[in-house]
PQR file of N, CA, C, O and H, with PARSE charges and radii, in Angstrom:
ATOM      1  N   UNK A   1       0.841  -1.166   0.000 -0.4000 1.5000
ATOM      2  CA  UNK A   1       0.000   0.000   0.000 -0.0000 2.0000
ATOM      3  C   UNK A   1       0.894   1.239   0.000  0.5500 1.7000
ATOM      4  O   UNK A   1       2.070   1.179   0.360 -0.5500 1.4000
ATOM      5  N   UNK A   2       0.271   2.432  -0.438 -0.4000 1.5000
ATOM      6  CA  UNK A   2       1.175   3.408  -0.876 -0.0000 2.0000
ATOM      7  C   UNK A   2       0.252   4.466  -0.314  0.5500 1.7000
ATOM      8  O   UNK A   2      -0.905   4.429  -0.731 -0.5500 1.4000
ATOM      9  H   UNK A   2      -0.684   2.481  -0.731  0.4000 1.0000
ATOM     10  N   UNK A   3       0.591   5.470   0.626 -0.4000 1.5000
ATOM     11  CA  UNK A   3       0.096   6.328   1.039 -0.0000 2.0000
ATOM     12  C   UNK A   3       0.953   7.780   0.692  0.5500 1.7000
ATOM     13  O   UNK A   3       1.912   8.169   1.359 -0.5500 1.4000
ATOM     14  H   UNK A   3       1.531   5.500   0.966  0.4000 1.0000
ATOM     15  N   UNK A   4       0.309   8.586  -0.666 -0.4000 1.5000
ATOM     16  CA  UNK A   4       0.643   9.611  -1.658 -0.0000 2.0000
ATOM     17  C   UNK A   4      -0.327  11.090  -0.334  0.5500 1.7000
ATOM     18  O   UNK A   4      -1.513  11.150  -0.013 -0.5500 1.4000
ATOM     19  H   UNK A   4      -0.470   8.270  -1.208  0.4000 1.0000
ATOM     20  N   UNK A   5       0.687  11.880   0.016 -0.4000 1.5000
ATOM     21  CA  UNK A   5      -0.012  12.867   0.431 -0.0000 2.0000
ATOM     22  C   UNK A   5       0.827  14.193  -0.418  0.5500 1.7000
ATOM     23  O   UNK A   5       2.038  14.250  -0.631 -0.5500 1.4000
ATOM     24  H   UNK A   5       1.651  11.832  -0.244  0.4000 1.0000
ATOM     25  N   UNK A   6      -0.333  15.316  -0.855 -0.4000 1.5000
ATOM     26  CA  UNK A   6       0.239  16.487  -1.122 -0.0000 2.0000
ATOM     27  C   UNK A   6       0.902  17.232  -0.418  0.5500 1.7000
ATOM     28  O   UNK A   6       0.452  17.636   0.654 -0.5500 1.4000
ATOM     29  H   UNK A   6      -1.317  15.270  -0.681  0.4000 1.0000
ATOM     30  N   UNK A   7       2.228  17.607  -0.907 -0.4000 1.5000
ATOM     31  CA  UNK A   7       3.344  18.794   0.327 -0.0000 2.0000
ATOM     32  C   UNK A   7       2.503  19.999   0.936  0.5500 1.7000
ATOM     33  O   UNK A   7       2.416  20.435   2.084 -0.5500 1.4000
ATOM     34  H   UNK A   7       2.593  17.278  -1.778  0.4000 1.0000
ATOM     35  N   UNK A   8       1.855  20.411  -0.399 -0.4000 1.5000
ATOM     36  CA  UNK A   8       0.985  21.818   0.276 -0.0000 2.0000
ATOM     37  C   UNK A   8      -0.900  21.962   0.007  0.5500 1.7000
ATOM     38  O   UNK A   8      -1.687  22.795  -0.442 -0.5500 1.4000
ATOM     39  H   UNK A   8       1.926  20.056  -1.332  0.4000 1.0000
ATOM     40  N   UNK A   9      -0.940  20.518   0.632 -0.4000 1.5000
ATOM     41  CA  UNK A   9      -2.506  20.891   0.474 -0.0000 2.0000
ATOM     42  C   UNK A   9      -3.016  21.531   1.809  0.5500 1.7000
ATOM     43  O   UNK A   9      -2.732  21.250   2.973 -0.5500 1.4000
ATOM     44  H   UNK A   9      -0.300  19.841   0.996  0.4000 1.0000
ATOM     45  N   UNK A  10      -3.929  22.563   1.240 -0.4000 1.5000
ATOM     46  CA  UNK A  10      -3.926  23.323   2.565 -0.0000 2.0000
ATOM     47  C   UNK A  10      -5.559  23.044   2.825  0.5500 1.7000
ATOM     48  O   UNK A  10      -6.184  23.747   3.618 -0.5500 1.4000
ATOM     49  H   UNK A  10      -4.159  22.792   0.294  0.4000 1.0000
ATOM     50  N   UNK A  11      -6.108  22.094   2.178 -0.4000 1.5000
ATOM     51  CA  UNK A  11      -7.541  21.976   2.521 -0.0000 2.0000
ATOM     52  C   UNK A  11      -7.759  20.439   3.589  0.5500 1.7000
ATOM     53  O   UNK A  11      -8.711  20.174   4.323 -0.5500 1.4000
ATOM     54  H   UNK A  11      -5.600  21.523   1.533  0.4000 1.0000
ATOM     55  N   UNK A  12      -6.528  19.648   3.329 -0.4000 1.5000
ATOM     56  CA  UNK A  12      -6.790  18.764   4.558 -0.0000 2.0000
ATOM     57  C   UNK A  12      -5.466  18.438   4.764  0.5500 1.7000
ATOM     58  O   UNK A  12      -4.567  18.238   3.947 -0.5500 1.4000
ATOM     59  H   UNK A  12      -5.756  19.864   2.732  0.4000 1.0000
ATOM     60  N   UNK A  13      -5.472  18.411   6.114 -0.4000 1.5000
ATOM     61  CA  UNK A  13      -3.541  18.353   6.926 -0.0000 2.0000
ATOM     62  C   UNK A  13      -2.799  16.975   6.772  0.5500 1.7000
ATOM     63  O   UNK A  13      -3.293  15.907   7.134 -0.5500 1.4000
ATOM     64  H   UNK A  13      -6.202  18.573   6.777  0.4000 1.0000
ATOM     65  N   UNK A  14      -1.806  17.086   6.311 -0.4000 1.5000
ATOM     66  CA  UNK A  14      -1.100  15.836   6.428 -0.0000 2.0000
ATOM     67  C   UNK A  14      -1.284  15.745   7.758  0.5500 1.7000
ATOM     68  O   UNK A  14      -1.438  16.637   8.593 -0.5500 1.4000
ATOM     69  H   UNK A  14      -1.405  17.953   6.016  0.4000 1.0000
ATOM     70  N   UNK A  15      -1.230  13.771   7.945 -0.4000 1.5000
ATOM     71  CA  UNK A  15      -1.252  12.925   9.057 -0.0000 2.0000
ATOM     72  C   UNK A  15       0.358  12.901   9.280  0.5500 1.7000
ATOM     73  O   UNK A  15       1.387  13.018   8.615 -0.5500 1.4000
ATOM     74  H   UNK A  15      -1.105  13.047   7.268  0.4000 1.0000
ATOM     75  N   UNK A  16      -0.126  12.638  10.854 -0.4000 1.5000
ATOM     76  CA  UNK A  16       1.128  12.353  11.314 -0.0000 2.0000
ATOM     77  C   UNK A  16       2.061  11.037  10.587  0.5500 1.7000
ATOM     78  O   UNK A  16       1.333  10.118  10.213 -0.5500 1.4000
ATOM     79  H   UNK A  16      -0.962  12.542  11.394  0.4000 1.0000
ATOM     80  N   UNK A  17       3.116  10.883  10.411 -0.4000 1.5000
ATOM     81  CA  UNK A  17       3.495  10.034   9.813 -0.0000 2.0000
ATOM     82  C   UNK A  17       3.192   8.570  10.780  0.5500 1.7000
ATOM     83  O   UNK A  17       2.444   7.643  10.471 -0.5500 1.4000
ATOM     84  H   UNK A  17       3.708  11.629  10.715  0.4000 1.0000
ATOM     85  N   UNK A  18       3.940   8.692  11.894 -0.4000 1.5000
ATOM     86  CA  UNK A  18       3.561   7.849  13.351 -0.0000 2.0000
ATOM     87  C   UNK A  18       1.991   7.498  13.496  0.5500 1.7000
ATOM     88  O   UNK A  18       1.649   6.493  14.120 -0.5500 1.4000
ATOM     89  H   UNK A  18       4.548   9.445  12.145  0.4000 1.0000
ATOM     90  N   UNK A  19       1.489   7.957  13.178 -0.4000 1.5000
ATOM     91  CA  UNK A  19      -0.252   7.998  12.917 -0.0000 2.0000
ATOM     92  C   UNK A  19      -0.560   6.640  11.805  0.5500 1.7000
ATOM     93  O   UNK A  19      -1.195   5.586  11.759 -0.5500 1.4000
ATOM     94  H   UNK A  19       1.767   8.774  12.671  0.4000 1.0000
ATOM     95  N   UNK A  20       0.399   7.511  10.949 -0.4000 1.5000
ATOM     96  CA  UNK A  20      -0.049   6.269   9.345 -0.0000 2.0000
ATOM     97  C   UNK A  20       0.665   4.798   9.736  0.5500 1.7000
ATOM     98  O   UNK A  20       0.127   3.753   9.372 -0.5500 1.4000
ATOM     99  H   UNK A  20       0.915   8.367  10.987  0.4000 1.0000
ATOM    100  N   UNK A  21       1.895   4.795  10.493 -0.4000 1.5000
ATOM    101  CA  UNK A  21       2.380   3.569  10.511 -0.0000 2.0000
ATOM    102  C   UNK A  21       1.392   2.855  11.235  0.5500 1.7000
ATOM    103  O   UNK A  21       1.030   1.766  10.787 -0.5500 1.4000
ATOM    104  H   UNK A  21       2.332   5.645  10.789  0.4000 1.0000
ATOM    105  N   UNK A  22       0.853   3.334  12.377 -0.4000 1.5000
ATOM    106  CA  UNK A  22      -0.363   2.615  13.493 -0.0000 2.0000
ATOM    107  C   UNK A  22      -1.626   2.170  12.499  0.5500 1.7000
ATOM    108  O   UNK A  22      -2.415   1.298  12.859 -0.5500 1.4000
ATOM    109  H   UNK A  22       1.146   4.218  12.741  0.4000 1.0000
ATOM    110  N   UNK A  23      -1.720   2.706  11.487 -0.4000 1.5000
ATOM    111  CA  UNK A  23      -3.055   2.401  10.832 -0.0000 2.0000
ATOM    112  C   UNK A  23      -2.500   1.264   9.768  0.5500 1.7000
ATOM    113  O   UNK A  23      -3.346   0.440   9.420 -0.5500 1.4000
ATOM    114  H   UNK A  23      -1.078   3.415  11.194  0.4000 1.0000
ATOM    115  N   UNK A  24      -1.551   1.165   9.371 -0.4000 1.5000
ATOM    116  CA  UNK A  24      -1.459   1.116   7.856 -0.0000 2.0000
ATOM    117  C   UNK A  24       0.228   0.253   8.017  0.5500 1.7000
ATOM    118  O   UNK A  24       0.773   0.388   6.922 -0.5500 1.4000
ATOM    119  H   UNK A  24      -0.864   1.834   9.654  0.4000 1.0000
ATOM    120  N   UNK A  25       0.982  -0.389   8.801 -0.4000 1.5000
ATOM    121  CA  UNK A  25       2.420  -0.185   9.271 -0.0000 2.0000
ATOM    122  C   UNK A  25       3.354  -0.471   8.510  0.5500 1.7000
ATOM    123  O   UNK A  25       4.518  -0.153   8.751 -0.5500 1.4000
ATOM    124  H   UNK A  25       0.539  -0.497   9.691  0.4000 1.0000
ATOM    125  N   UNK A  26       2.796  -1.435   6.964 -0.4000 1.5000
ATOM    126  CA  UNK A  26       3.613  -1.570   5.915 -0.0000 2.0000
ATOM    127  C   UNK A  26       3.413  -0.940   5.097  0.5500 1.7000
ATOM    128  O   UNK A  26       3.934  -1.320   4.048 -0.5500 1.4000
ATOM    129  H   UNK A  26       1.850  -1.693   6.768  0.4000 1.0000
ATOM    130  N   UNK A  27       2.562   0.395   5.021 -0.4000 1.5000
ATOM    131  CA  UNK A  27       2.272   1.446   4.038 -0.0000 2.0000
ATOM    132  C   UNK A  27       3.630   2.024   3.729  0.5500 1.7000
ATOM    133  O   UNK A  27       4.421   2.447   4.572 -0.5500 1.4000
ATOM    134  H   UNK A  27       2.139   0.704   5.873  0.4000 1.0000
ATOM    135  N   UNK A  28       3.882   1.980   1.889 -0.4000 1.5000
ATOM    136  CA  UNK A  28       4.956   3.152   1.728 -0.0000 2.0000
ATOM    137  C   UNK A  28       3.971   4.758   1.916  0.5500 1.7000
ATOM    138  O   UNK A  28       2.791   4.970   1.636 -0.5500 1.4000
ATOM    139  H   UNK A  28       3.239   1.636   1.204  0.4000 1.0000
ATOM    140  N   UNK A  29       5.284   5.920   2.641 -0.4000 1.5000
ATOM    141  CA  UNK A  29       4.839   6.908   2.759 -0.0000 2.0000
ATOM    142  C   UNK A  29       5.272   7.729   1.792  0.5500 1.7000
ATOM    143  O   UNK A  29       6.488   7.622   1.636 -0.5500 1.4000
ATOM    144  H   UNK A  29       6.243   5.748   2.868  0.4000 1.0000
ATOM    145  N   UNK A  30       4.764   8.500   1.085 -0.4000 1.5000
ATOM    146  CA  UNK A  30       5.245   9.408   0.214 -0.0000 2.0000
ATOM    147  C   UNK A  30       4.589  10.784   0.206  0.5500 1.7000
ATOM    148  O   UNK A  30       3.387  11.038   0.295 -0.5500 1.4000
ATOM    149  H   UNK A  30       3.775   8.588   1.211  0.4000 1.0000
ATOM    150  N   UNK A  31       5.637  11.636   0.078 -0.4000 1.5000
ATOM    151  CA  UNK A  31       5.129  13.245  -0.077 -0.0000 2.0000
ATOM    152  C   UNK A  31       4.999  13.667  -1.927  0.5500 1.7000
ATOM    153  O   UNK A  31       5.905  13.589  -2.756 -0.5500 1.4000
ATOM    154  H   UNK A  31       6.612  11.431   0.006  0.4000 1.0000
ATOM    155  N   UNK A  32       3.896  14.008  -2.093 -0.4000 1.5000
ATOM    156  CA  UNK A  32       4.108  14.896  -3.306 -0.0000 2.0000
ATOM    157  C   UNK A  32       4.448  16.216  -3.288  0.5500 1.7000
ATOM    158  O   UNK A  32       3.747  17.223  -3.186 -0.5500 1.4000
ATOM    159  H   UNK A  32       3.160  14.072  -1.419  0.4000 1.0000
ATOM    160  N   UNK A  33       6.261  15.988  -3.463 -0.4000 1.5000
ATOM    161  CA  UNK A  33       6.695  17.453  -3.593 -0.0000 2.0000
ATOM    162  C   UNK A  33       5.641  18.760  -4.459  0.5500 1.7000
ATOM    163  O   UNK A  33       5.060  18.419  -5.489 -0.5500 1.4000
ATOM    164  H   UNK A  33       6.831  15.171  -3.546  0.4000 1.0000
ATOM    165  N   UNK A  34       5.523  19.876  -4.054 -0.4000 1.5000
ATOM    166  CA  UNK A  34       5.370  20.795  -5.024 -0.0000 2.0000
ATOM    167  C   UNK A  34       3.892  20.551  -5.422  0.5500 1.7000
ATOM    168  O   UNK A  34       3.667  21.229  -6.424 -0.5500 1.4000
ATOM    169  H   UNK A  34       5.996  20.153  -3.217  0.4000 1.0000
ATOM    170  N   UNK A  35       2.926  19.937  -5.084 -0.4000 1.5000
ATOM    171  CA  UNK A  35       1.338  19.338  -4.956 -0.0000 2.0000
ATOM    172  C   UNK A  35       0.979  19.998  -4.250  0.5500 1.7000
ATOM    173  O   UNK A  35       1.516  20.085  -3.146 -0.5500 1.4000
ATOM    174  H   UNK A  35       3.109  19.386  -4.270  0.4000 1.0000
ATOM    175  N   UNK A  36      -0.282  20.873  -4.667 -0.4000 1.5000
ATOM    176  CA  UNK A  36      -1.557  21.125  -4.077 -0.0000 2.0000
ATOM    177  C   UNK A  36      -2.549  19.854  -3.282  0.5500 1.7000
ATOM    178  O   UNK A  36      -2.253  18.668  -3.137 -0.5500 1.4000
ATOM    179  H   UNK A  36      -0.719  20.802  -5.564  0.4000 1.0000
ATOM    180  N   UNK A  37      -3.777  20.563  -2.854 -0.4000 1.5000
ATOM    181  CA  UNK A  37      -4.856  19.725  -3.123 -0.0000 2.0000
ATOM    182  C   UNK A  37      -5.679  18.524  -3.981  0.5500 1.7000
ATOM    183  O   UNK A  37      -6.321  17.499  -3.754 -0.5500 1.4000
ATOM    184  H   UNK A  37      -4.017  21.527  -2.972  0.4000 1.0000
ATOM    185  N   UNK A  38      -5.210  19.373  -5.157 -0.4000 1.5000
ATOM    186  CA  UNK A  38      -5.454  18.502  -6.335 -0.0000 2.0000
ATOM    187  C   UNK A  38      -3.936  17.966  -6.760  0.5500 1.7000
ATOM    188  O   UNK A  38      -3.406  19.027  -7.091 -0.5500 1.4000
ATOM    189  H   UNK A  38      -4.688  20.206  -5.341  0.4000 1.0000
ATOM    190  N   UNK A  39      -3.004  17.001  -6.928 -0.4000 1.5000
ATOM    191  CA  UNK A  39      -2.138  16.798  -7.018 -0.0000 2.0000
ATOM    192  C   UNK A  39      -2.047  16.132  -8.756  0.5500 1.7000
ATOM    193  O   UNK A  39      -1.041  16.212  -9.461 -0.5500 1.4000
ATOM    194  H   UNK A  39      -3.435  16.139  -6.660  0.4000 1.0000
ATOM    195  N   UNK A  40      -3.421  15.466  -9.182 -0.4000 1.5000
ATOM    196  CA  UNK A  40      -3.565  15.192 -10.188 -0.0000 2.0000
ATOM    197  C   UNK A  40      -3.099  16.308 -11.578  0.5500 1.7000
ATOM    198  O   UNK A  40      -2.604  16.001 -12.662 -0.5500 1.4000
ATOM    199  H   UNK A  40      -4.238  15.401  -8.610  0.4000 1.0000
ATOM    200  N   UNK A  41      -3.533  17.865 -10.960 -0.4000 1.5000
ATOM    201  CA  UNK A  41      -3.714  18.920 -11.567 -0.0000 2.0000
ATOM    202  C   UNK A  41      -2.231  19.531 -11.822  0.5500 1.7000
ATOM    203  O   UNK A  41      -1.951  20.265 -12.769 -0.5500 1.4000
ATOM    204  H   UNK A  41      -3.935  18.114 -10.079  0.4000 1.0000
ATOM    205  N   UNK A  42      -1.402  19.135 -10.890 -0.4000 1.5000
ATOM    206  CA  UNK A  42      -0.430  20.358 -10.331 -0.0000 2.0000
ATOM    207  C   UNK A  42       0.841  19.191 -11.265  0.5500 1.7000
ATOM    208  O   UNK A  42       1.880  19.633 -11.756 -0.5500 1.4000
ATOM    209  H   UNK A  42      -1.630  18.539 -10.120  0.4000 1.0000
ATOM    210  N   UNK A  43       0.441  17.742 -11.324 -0.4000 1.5000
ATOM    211  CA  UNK A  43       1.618  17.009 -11.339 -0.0000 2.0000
ATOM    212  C   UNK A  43       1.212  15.931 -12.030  0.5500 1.7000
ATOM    213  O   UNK A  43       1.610  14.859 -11.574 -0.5500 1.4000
ATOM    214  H   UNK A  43      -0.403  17.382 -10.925  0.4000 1.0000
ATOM    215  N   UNK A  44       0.260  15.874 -13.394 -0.4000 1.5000
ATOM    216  CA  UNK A  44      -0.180  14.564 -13.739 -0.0000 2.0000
ATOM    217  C   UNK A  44       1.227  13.551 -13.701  0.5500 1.7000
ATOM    218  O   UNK A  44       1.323  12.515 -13.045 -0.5500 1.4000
ATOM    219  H   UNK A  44      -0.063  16.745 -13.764  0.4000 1.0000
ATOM    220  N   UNK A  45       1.948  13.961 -14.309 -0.4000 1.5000
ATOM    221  CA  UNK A  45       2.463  12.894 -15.029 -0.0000 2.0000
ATOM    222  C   UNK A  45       3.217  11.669 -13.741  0.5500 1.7000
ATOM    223  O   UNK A  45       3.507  10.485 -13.914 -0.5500 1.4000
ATOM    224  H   UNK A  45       1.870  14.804 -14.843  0.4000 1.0000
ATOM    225  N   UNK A  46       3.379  12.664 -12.280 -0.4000 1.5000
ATOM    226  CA  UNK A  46       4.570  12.168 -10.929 -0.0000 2.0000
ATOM    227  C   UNK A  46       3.333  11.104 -10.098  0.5500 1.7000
ATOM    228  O   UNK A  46       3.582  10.144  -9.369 -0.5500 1.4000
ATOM    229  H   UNK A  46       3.144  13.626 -12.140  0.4000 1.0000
ATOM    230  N   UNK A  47       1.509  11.827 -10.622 -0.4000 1.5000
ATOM    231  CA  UNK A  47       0.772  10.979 -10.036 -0.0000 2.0000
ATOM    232  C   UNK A  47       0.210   9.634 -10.755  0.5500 1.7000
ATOM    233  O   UNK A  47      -0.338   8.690 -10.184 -0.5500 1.4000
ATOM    234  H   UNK A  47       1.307  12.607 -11.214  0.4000 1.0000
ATOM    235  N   UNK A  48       0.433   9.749 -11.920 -0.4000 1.5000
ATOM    236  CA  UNK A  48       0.842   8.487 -13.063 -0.0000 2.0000
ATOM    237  C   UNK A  48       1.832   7.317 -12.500  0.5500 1.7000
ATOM    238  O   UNK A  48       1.717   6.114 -12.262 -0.5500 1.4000
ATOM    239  H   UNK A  48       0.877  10.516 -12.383  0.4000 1.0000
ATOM    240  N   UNK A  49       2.941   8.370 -12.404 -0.4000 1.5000
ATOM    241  CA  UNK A  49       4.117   7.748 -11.801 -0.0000 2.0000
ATOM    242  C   UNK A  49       3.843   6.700 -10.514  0.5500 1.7000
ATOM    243  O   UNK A  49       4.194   5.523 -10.583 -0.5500 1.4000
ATOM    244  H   UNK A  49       3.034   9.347 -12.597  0.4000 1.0000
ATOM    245  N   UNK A  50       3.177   7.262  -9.338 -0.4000 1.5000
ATOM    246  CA  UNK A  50       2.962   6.713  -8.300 -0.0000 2.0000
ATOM    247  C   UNK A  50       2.390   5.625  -8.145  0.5500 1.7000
ATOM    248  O   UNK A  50       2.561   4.670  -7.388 -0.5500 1.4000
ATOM    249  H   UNK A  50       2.892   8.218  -9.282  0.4000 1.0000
ATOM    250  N   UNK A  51       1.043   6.092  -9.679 -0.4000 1.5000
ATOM    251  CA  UNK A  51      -0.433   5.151  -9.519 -0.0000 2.0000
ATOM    252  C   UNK A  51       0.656   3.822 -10.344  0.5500 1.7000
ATOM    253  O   UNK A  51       1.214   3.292  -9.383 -0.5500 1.4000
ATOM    254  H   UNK A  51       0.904   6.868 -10.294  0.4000 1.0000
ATOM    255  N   UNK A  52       0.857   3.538 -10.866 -0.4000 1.5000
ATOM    256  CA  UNK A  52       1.655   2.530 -11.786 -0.0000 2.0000
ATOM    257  C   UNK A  52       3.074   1.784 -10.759  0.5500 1.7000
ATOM    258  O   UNK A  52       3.349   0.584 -10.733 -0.5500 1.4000
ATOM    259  H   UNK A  52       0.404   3.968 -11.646  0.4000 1.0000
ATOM    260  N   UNK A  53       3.550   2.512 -10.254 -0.4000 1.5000
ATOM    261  CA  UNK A  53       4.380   1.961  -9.634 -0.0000 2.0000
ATOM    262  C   UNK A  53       3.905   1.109  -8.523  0.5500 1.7000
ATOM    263  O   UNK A  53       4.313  -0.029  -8.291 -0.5500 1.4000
ATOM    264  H   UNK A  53       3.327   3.487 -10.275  0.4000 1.0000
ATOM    265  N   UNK A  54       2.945   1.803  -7.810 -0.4000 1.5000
ATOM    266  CA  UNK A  54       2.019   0.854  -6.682 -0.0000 2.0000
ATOM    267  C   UNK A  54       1.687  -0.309  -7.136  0.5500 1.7000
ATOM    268  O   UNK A  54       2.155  -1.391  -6.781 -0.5500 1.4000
ATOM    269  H   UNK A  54       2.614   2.728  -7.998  0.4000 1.0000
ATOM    270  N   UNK A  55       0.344   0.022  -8.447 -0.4000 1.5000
ATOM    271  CA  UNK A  55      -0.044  -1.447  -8.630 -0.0000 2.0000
ATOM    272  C   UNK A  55       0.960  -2.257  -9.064  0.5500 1.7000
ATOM    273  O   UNK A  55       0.771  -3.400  -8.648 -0.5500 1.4000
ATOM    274  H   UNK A  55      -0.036   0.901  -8.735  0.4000 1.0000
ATOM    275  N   UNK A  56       2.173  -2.133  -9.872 -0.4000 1.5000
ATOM    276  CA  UNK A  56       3.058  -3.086 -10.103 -0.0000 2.0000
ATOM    277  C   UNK A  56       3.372  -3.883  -9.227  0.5500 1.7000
ATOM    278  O   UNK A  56       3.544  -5.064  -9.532 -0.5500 1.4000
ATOM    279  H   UNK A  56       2.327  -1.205 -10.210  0.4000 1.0000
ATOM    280  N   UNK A  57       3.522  -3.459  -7.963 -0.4000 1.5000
ATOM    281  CA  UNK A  57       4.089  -4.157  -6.593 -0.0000 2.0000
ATOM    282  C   UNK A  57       2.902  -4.750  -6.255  0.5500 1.7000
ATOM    283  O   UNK A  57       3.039  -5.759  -5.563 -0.5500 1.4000
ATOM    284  H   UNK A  57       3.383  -2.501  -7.716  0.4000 1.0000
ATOM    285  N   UNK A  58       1.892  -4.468  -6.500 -0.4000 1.5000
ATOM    286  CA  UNK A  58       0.919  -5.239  -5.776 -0.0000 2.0000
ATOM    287  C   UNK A  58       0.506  -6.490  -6.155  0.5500 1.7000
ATOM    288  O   UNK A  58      -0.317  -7.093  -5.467 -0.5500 1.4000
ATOM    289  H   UNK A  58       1.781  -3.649  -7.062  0.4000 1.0000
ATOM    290  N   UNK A  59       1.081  -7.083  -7.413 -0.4000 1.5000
ATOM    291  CA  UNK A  59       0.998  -8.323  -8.312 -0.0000 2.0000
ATOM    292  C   UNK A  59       1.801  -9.066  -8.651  0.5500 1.7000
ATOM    293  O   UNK A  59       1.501 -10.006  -9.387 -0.5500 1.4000
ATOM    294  H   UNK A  59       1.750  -6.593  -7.973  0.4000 1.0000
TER
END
């Protein structure tokens, strides 16, 4: 599992990282540098990147 949060979304707060391991503890964590809210918008091609790289690992 891959947990993608935006660097500067200012409409909902990144989680604590310590937070995500308790929920989630083999989750990769990742920041989207330079991402808004919409991260799709700001960065298609790095959230391409992410979405593809995840499911690869997952199969």
């Amino acid at each position: 599992m891959t947990i993608a949060w935006a660097e500067r979304d200012r409409i909902l707060a990144r989680p604590k990282a310590a937070e995500l391991r308790r929920i989630a503890p083999g989750a990769e964590l990742l920041v989207l540098r330079g991402c808004g809210h919409v991260p799709m918008n700001d960065e298609p091609e790095m959230v391409a990147r992410v979405l593809l790289e995840g499911s690869s690992r997952a199969m």
